[in-house]
C-alpha positions as CSV (number, residue, x, y, z in Angstrom):
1,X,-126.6,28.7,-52.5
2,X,-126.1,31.9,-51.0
3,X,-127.5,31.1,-47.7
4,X,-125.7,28.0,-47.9
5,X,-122.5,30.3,-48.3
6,X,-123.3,33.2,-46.0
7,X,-124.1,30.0,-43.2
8,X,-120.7,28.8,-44.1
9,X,-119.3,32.3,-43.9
10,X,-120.2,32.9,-40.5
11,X,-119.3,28.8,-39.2
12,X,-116.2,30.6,-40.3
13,X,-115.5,33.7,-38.6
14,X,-117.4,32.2,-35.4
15,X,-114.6,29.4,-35.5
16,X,-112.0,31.6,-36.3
17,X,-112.8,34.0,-33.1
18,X,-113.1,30.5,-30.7
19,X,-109.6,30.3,-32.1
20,X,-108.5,33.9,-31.2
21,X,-110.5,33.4,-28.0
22,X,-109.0,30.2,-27.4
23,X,-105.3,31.9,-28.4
24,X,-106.2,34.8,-26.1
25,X,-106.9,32.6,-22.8
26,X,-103.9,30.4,-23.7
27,X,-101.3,33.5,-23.9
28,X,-102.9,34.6,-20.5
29,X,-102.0,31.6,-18.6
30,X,-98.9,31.6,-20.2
31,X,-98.0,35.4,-18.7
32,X,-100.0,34.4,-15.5
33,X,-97.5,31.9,-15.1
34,X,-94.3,33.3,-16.2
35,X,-95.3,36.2,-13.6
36,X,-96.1,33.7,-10.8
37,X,-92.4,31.6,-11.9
38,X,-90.6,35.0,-11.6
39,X,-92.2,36.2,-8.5
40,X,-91.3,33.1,-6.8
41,X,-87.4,33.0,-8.2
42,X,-87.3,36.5,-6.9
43,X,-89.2,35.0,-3.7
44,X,-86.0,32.4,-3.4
45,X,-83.5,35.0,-5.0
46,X,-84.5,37.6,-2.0
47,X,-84.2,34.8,0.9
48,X,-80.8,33.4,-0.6
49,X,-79.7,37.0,0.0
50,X,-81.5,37.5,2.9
51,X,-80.5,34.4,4.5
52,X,-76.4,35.3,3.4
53,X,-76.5,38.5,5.3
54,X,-78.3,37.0,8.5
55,X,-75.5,34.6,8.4
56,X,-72.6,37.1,7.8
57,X,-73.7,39.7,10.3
58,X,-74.0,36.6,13.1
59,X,-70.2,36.2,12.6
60,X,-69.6,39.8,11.6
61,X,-70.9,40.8,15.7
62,X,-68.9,37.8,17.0
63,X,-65.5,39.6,16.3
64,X,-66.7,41.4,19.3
65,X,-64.9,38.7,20.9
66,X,-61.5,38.8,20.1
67,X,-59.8,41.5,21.6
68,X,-57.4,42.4,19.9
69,X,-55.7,41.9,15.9
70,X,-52.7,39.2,15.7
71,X,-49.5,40.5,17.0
72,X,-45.9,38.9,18.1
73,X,-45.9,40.6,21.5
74,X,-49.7,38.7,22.3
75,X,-48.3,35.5,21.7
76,X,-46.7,35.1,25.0
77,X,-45.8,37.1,27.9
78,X,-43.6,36.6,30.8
79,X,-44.9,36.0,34.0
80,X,-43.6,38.6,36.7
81,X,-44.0,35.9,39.0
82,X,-43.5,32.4,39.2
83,X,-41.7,31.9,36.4
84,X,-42.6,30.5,33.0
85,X,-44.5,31.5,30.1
86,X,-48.4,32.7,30.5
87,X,-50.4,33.3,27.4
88,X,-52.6,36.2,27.1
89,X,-55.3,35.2,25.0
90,X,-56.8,37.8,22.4
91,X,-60.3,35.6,22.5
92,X,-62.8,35.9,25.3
93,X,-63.1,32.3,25.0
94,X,-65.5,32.7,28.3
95,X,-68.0,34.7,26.3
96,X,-67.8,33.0,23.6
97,X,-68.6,29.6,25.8
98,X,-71.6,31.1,27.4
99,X,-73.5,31.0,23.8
100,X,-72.1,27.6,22.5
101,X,-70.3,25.7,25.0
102,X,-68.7,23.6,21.6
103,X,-66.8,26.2,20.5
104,X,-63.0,25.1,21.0
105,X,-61.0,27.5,18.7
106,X,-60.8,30.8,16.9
107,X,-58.8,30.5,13.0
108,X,-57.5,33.2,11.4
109,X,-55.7,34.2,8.3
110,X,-54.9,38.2,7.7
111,X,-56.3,39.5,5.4
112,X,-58.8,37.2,4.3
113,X,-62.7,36.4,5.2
114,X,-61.4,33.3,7.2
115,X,-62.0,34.9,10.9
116,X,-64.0,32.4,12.5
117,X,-65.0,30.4,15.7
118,X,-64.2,27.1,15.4
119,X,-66.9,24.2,17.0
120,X,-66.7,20.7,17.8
121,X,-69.7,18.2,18.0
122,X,-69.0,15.0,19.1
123,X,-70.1,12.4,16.7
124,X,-71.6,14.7,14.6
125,X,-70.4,16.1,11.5
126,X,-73.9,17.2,9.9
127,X,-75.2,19.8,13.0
128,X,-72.9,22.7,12.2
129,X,-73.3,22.6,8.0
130,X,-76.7,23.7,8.3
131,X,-76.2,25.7,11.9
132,X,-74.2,28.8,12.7
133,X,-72.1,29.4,15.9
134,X,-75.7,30.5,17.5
135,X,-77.5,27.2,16.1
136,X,-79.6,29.2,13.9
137,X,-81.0,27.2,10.8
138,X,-78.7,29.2,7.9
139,X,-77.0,27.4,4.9
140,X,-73.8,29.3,6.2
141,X,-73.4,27.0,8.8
142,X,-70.5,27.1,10.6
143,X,-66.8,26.2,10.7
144,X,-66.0,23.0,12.6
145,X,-63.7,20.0,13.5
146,X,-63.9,16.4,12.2
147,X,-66.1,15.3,14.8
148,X,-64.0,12.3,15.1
149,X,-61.0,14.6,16.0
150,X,-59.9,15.4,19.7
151,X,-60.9,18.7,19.9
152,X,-57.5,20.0,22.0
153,X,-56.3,19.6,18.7
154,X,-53.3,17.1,19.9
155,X,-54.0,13.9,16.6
156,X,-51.3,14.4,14.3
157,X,-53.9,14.8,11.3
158,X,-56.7,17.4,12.7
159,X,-59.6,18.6,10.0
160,X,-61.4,21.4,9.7
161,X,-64.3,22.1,7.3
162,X,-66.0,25.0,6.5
163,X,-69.0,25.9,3.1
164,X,-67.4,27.2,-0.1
165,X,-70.1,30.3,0.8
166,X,-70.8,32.2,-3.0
167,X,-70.4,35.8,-1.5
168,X,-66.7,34.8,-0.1
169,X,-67.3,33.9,3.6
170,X,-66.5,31.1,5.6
171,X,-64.3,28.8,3.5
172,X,-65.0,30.7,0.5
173,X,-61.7,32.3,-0.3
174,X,-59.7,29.2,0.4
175,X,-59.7,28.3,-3.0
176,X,-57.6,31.6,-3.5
177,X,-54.2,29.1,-2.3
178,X,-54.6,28.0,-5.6
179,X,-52.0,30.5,-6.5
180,X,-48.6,30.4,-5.2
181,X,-48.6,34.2,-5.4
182,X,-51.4,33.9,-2.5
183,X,-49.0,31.7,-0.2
184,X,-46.9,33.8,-0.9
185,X,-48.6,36.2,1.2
186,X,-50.8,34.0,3.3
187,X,-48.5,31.3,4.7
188,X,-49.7,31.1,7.6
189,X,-52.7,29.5,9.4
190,X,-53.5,30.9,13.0
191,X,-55.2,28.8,15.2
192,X,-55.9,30.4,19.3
193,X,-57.1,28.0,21.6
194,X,-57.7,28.8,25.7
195,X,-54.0,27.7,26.1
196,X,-52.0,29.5,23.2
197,X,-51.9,30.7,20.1
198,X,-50.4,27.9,17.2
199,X,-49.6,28.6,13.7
200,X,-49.6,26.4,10.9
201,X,-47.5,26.7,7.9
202,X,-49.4,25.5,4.4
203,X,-47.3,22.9,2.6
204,X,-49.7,21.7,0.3
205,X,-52.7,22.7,-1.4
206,X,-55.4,20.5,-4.5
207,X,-58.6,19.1,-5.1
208,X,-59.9,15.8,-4.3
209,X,-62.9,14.1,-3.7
210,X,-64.4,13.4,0.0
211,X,-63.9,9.9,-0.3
212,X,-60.1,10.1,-0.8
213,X,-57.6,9.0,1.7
214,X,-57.0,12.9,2.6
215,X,-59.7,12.4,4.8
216,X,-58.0,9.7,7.1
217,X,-57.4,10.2,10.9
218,X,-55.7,8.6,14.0
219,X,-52.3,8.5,12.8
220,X,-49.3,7.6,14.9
221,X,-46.3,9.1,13.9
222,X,-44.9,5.9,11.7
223,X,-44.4,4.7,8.7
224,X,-47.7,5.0,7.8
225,X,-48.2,8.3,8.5
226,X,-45.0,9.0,6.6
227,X,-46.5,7.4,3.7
228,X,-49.3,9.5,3.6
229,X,-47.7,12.9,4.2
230,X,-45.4,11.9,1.2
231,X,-48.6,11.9,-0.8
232,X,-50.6,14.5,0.2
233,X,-47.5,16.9,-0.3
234,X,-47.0,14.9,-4.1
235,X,-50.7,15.9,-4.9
236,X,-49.9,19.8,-4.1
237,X,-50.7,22.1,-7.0
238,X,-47.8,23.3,-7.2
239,X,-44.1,23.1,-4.7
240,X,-44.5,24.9,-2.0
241,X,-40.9,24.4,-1.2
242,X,-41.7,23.4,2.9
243,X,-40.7,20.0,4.2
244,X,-43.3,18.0,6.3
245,X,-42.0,15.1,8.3
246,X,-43.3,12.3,11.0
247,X,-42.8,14.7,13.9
248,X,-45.1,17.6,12.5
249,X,-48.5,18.1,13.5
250,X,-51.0,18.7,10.8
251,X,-53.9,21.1,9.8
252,X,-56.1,20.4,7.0
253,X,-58.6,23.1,6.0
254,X,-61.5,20.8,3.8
255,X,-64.1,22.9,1.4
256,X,-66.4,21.9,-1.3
257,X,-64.7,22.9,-4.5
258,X,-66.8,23.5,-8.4
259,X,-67.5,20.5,-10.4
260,X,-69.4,17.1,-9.7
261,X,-70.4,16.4,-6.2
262,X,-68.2,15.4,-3.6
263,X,-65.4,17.7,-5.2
264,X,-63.3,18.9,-2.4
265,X,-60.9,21.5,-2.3
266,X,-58.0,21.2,0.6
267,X,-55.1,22.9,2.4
268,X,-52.7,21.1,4.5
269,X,-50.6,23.0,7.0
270,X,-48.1,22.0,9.6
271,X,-47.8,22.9,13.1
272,X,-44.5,25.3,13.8
């Protein structure tokens, strides 16, 4: 009986350190791969960041190419001769051309992150969310035109869409109209093409969803296009108190906005 006991004894403690062992190797793997899973989010965590400030220093050097900040006397300038108006543009459009012959624009609101090239790809509206101004692969992308749009900006509904970037840039602050207290102070949308310099006053501001008829294009200035300015100026947050009629020209500024996909988040501004 003793043997029989001291056998069992020792079945024991032999079973009991596979267990430990077994315990042992299992709590390994387990650290093994928790380091492994956090090396690898830091991996992403570190190129996220990385890829961010590759993007933001791109557009950070192209300011290089406007020449000077918004001001009234820029706008337009006598000619001494000849008569007429001549604009001096503030954007060396011409530099600018000679690294991506699409760009068409330059938009601008003081005092905010938006201070961007603007780009136009015919047919295309998928090139430019995943390419920046110098059609380098970064999930900035860049800030563009409907595609469907004429790019002189002459439709009397023109879109422009830029990312909802984390760290604020491109169309991250937009969002920020959702205050009147931010109209307040940010009325006005500047938009300097080759021939002049146009502004655009924000009547209305909300979120929608990128199906929604806010999206619609190639109005004539009738009925129909009354109809729809009457609803996109309903929809607005909140009164902006600033009339839009069939004769106005209008900008809408499209980013994605928080919340299911396909949430959009919009501006609309009229040409004065």
């Amino acid at each position: 009986m003793k043997e029989e006991r001291d056998d069992f004894e020792k079945g024991g403690k032999t079973l009991a350190r596979k267990k430990k062992n077994g315990l042992g190797k299992f709590w390994i793997i387990m650290l093994v791969l928790c380091l492994a899973l956090t090396g690898f989010a830091g991996y992403q965590l570190v190129s996220i960041i990385l890829d961010y400030k590759a993007g933001s220093d791109e557009y950070d050097d192209l300011e290089q190419y406007v020449t000077s900040e918004l001001a009234e006397e820029l706008l337009w300038q006598a000619e001494t001769q000849g008569g007429g108006g001549v604009y001096t543009s503030r954007i060396n459009f011409e530099e600018l051309k000679a690294i991506n012959e699409e760009v068409i624009a330059w938009i601008e609101i003081p005092d905010t992150e938006i201070n961007y090239p603007v780009l136009h790809r015919e047919n295309d509206n998928a090139y430019y969310l995943s390419h920046t101004f110098q059609n380098k692969v970064n999930s900035s992308g860049a800030i563009f035109m409907e595609a469907k749009n004429s790019p002189d900006f002459s439709d009397y509904h023109t879109i422009i869409y830029g990312h909802n970037m984390r760290v604020g840039t491109m169309f991250g602050t937009l969002s920020d109209y959702e205050s009147p207290t931010f109209l307040a102070t940010h009325p006005i949308i500047y938009i300097d093409v080759e021939e002049g310099l146009m502004q655009y006053q924000v009547f209305s501001c909300y979120k929608t969803t990128a199906k929604s008829n806010t999206y619609t294009i190639g109005f004539q200035p009738d009925q129909v296009y009354a109809d729809f300015l009457s609803n996109i100026k309903e929809r607005s947050m909140y009164d902006t108190g600033v009339d839009v009629t069939i004769e106005d020209k209008i900008l809408t500024l499209s980013t994605c906005s928080e919340g299911a996909k396909g949430n959009r988040f919009v501006v609309h501004a009229k040409r004065v």
